[in-house]
GUGU-472089 format. One record per residue (C-alpha): residue number from 0; y, x, z; residue in one letter. Coordinates in steps of 0.05 Angstrom, whole numbers, plus 32768, in hexadecimal, padded with zeros to 4 digits. Example, Ala and Ser with C-alpha at 12.3 -4.5 7.8 and 13.67 -1.06 7.14 Angstrom:
2
  pos    yy    xx    zz  code
    0  7FA6  80F6  809C     A
    1  7FEB  8111  808F     S
This chain:
204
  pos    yy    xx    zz  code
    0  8372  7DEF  8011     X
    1  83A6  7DEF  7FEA     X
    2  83C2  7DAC  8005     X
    3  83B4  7DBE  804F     X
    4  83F5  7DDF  8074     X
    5  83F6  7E12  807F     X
    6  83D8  7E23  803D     X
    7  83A3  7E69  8046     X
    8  83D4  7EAA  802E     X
    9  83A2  7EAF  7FF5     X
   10  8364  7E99  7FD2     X
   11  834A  7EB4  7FA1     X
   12  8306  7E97  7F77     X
   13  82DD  7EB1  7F48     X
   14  82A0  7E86  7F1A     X
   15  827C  7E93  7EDF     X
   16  828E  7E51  7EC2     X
   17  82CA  7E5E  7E8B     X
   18  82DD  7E15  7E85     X
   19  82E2  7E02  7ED3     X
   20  8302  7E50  7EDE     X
   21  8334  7E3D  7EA6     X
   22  8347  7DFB  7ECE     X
   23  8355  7E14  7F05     X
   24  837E  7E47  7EEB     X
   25  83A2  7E11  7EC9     X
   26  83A8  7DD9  7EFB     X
   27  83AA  7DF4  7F3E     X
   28  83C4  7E44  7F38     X
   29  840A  7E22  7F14     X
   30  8410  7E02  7F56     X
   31  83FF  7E2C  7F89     X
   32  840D  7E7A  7F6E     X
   33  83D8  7EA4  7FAE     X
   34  83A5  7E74  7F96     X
   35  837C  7E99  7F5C     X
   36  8341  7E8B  7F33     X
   37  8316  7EBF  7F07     X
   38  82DD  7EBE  7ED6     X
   39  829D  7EE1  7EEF     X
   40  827E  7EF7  7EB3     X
   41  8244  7EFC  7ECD     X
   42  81FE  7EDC  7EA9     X
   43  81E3  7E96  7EA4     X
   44  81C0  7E6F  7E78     X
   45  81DB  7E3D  7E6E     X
   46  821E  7E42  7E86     X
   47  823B  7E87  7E7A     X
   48  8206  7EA8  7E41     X
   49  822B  7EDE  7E27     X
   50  8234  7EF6  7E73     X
   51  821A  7F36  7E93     X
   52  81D6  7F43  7EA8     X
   53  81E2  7F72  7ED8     X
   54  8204  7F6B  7F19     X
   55  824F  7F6E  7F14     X
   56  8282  7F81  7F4E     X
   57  82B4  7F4F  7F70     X
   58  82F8  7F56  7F3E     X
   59  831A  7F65  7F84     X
   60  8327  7F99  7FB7     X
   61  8307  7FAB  7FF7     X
   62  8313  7F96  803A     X
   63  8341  7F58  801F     X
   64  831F  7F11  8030     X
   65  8318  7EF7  8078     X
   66  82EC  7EBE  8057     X
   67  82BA  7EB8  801D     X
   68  8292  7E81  800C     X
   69  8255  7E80  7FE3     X
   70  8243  7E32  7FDC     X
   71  8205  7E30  7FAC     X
   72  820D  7E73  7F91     X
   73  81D4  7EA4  7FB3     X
   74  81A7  7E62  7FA4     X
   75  81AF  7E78  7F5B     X
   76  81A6  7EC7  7F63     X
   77  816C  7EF8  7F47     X
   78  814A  7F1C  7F83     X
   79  815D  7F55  7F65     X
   80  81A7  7F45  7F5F     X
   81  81A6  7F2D  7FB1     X
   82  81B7  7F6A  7FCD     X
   83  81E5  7F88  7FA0     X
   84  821C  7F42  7FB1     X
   85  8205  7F41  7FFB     X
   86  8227  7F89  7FF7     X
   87  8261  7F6E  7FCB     X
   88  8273  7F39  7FF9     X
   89  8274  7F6C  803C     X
   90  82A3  7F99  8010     X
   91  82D6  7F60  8000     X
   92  82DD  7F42  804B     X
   93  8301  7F64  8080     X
   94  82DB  7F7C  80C5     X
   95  82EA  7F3C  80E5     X
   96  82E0  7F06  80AB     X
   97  82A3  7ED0  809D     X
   98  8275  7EC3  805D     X
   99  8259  7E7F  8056     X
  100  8223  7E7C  8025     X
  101  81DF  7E4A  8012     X
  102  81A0  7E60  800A     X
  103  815C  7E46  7FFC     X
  104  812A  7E60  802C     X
  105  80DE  7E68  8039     X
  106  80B1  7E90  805C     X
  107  807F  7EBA  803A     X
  108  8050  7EC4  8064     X
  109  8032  7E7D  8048     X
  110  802B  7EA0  8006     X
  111  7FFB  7ED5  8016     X
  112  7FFF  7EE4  7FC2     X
  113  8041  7F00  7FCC     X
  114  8042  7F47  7FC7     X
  115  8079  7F71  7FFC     X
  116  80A6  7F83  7FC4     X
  117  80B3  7F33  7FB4     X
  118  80DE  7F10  7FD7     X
  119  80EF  7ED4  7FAA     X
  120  80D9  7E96  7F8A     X
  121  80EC  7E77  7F4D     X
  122  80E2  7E32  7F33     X
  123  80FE  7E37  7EE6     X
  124  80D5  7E5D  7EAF     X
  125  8111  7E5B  7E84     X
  126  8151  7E61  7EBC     X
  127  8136  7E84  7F00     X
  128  8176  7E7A  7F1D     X
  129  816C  7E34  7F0D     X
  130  8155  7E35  7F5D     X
  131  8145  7E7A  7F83     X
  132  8121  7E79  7FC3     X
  133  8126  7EAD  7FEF     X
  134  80F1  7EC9  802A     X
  135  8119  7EBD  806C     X
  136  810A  7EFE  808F     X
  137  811F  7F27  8053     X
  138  8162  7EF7  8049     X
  139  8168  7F15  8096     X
  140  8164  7F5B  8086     X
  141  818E  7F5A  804A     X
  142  81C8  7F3A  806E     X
  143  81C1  7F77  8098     X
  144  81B6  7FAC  8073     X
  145  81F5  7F93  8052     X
  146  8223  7F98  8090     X
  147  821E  7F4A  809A     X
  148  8206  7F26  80DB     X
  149  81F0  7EE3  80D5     X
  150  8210  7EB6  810A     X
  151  8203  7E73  8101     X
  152  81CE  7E4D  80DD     X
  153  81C6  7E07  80CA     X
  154  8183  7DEA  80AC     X
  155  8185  7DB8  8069     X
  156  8182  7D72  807B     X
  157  814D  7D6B  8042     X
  158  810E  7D99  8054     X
  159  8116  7DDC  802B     X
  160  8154  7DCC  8013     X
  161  8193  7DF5  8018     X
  162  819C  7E22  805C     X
  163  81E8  7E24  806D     X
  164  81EE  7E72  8089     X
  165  8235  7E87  80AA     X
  166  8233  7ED9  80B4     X
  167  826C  7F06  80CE     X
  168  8286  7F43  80BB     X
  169  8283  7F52  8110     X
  170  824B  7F71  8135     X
  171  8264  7F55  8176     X
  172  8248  7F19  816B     X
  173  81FD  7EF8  817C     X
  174  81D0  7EEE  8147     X
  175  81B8  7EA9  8134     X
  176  816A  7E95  813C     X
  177  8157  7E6F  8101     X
  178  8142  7E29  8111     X
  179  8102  7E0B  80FF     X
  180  810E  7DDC  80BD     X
  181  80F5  7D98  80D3     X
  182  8122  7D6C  80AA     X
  183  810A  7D35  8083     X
  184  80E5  7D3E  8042     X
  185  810D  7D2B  8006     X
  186  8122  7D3A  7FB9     X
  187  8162  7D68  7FA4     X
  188  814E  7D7B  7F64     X
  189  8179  7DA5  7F38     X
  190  819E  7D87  7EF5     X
  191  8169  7DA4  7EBC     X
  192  8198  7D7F  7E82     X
  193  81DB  7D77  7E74     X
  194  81F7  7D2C  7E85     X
  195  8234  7D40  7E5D     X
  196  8248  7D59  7E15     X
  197  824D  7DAD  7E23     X
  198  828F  7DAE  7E0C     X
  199  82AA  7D82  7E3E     X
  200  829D  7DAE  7E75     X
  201  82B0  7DEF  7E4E     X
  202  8274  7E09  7E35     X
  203  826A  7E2C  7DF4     X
């Protein structure tokens, strides 16, 4: 983005990751001043410990961001913590702006254990946002309820993989039907292990 003309008026991103926060700051905001970077000091395990547990607002103010992308991020979010950033996310965007965001999806309904109040699945004793999966129909109703219509959906090319869901800030627009997820069967397991020395990406 920065290299494309013309450039956006602003961008502004935020992570939880110190190191790749701190790089950006350092290599990209010298060279292009409306582009800023922030720490999100929010909690993981492995990645940002000493971060907060509970849900923290969007260090910006309302109504400012025609686009906000969320690429692997609500894939790694607590059920509990899903709402509360749906809402974020409608207060940052203006009335006519898009969010692009992955998500992991299922259907509960084939897990008649499941009890009304969970909507969630977890793969990692240790990390749950290691990989959250989310019940469609209530993904659906939190957009919603947050002031977000969901306009275009694309299945993962790897069965139950990541969906890709575009939503609006508009209500003029038609809601997208979710289509079935025939893809191919495959493996896209998460990292469980560091490949490299921590302090080489910035960890602690």
């Amino acid at each position: 983005m920065i290299q494309q003309r013309p450039q956006p008026r602003s961008y502004f991103g935020i992570d939880l990751h110190r190191g790749m926060i701190k790089w950006c700051q350092d290599n990209l905001t010298v060279n292009a001043p409306h582009f800023r970077f922030s720490h999100f000091d929010a909690y993981n395990i492995g990645l940002n410990p000493s971060g907060s547990t509970t849900p923290l607002a969007f260090p910006t103010t309302d109504n400012t961001f025609t686009l906000l992308n969320a690429w692997s991020v609500f894939t790694h979010i607590l059920e509990t913590d899903v709402e509360f950033y749906l809402r974020e996310v409608r207060r940052v965007l203006t009335d006519d702006a898009m969010f692009v965001s992955t998500w992991f999806l299922m259907d509960k309904v084939f897990f008649p254990m499941m009890q009304e109040f969970q909507n969630a699945l977890y793969i990692n004793p240790v990390d749950p946002t290691n990989a959250a999966i989310f019940d469609r129909a209530w993904v659906q109703e939190a957009f919603a309820a947050a002031g977000l219509r969901i306009v275009n959906v694309t299945p993962p090319k790897v069965r139950g993989f990541a969906w890709i869901l575009i939503a609006t800030t508009r209500s003029d627009l038609p809601e997208a039907e979710f289509p079935v997820d025939s893809a191919p069967f495959g493996l896209r397991r998460p990292p469980h292990e560091l490949k490299r020395p921590a302090s080489e990406i910035g960890l602690p």
